[in-house]
N, C-alpha and C positions, 0 to 999 in steps of 0.2 A: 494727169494721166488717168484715162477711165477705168476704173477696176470692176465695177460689176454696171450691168446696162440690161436692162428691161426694151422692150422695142417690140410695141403694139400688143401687151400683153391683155389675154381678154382671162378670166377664170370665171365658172359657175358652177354651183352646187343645187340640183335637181332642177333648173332651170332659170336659178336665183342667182341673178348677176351679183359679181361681189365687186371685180376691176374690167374695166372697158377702156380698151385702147390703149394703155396705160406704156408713157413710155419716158425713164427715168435714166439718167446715169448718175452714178455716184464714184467721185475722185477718190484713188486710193490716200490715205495719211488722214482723211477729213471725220469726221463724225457726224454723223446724220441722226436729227429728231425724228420721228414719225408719230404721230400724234392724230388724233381721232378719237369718239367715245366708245364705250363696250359694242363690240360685233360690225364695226366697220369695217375688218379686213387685217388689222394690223398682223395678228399670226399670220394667215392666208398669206401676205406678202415676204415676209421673213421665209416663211417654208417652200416657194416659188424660189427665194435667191438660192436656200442652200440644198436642193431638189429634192425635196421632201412632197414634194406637188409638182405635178407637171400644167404646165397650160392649158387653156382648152387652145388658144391661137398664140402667135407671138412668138419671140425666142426671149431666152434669158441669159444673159453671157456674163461669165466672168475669165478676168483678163483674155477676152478673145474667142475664149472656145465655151460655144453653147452646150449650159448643162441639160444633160436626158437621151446627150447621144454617147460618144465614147467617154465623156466625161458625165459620171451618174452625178458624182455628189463636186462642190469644190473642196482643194486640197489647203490646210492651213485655218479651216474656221472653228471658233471657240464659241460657240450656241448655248442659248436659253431660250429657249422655245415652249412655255406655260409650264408644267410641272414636272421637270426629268424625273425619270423613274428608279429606282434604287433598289438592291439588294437589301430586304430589311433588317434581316439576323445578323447583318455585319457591320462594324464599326466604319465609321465619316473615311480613315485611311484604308480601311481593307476595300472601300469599293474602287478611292479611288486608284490604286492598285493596280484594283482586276481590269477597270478602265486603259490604265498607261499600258496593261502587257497589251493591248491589240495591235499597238503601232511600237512600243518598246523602242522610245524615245527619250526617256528619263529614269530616273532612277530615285531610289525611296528617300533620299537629301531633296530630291528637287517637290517630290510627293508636299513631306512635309514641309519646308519652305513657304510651299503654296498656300497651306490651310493656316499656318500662321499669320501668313499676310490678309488673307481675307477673316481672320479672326477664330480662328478654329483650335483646339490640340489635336493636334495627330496623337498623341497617348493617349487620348480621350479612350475609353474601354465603353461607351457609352453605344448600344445599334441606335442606327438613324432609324428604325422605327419608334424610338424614343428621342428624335431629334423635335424640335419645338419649328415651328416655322420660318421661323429667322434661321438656325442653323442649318435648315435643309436649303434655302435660300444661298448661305454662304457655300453652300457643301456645290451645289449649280454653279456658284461663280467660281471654284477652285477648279471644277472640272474644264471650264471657259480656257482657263489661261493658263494653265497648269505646262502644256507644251509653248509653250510661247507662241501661242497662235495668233497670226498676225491680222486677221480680219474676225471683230468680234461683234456677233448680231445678239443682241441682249433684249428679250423681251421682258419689261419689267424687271430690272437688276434690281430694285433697292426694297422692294413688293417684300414687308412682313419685317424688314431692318428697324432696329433704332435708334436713334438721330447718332447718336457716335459712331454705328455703325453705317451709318449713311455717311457721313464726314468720311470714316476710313474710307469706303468704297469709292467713296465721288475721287479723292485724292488719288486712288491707285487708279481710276480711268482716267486724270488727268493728266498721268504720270506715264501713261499708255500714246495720249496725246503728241506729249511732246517725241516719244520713241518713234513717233510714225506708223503707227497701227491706225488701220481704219474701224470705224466704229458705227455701228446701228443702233438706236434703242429707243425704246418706247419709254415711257414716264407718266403716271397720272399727274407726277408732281412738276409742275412748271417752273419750279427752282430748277431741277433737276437737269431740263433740255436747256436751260437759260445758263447754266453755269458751265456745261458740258458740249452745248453743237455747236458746230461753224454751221450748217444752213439746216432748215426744218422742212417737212413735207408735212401737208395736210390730207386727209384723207377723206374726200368729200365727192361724193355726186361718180363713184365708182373710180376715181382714179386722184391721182398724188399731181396737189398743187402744193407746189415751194413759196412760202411765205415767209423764209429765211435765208 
């Protein structure tokens, strides 16, 4: 089943092509690579899917209905998109919090639950302006999944982890895997796409070839 579809997408920035033509589906339940070097596109396409950018041509659908008209954003996605931004003078749980009251969908068990699983304490009394890279890192992925959000686009998830903490993470998206949640994400590290996607896209010459 197609859950998000790209169809003839062009973008440019001051007149600097980034994607030409570009026309891609991806099945819901699956996990998708997207791979390319620094400044190919890789953000640019992530923020195209979840309408963060609009196109210069092209549509961009998810399940059906093209996002940028009555549907601004899609509904149910768990995003890391380069560096979320954070409330510094409050602790890793007070933001995320103030995050869950917008849609007040969970509750402070599910809060905490969350930041344990990705490696956190919610008692932590610590402000994330004193979080180290890795826990602002974790603090991005508790935000991701914390509603059970079934389609998660993951730029760079494991960017500043350390190898255990890369084990946890890689386990809970495998573990996501098998739930049937569908999955985007980028990786410098080619363990990373090789242990985690059913098919990859490359990002070359302004548009996504499947090389997996």
């Amino acid at each position: 089943m197609v859950h998000i579809e790209l169809q003839d997408v062009c973008k440019s920035f001051k007149g600097v092509p980034v994607f030409q033509h570009v026309n891609v589906m991806i099945e819901k339940g699956k996990t998708y690579g997207i791979m390319g070097p620094n400044g190919s596109g890789k953000s640019v396409f992530f923020k195209l899917i979840c309408g963060f950018l609009k196109p210069d041509t092209g549509i961009v659908r998810v399940d059906g209905k093209e996002i940028g008209l009555n549907n601004r954003f899609p509904d149910h996605f768990g995003i890391i998109i380069e560096r979320p931004g954070y409330i510094s003078n409050k602790t890793g749980f007070q933001n995320l919090k103030e995050l869950a009251l917008i849609k007040n969908q969970i509750d402070d068990q599910k809060i905490r639950k969350t930041m344990e699983r990705v490696g956190l304490d919610p008692d932590a009394k610590q402000k994330v302006k004193h979080y180290s890279l890795g826990m602002k890192q974790k603090l991005a992925l508790a935000q991701a999944i914390m509603e059970d959000q079934q389609t998660l686009i993951l730029d760079e998830p494991f960017n500043a982890l350390d190898r255990t903490s890369v084990d946890n993470i890689r386990q809970m998206l495998l573990s996501f895997k098998t739930e049937g949640k569908t999955m985007l994400i980028t990786s410098h590290n080619q363990e990373d796409i090789d242990i985690l996607c059913d098919h990859v896209f490359e990002i070359n010459q302004y548009t996504l070839q499947q090389i997996k």
